[in-house]
C-alpha positions, 0 to 999 in steps of 0.5 A: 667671272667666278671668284679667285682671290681670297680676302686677305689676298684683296686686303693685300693688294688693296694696302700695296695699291694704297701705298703706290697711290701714296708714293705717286701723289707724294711726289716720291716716285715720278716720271713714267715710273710713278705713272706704271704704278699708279697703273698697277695701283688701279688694276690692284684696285679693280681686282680687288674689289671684284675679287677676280683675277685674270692672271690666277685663271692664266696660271691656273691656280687661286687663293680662295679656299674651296 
């Protein structure tokens, strides 16, 4: 997996998976609704960390500058 995401694209998605952990676990968003969030919170997570996206190589574009 080569890199596709820039930093500031991993810092991004890193504080809007922090925020949807926070709007589940604080009991604001609930149901099957909270849990899709805290779905995509992970997968924000995940990408993030690993600095790969699997939706960029499917729309063939990237944030990282070359």
């Amino acid at each position: 997996m080569k890199r596709n995401m820039s930093n500031l694209d991993r810092i991004i998605r890193f504080i809007v998976a922090a925020l949807f952990a926070y709007l589940y676990f604080g009991g604001i968003v609930t149901g099957g609704f909270g849990i899709a969030l805290l779905v995509i919170a992970v997968v924000f997570v995940l990408t993030s960390i690993v600095g790969f996206c699997p939706l960029y190589v499917l729309f063939k574009t990237s944030t990282l500058k070359k």
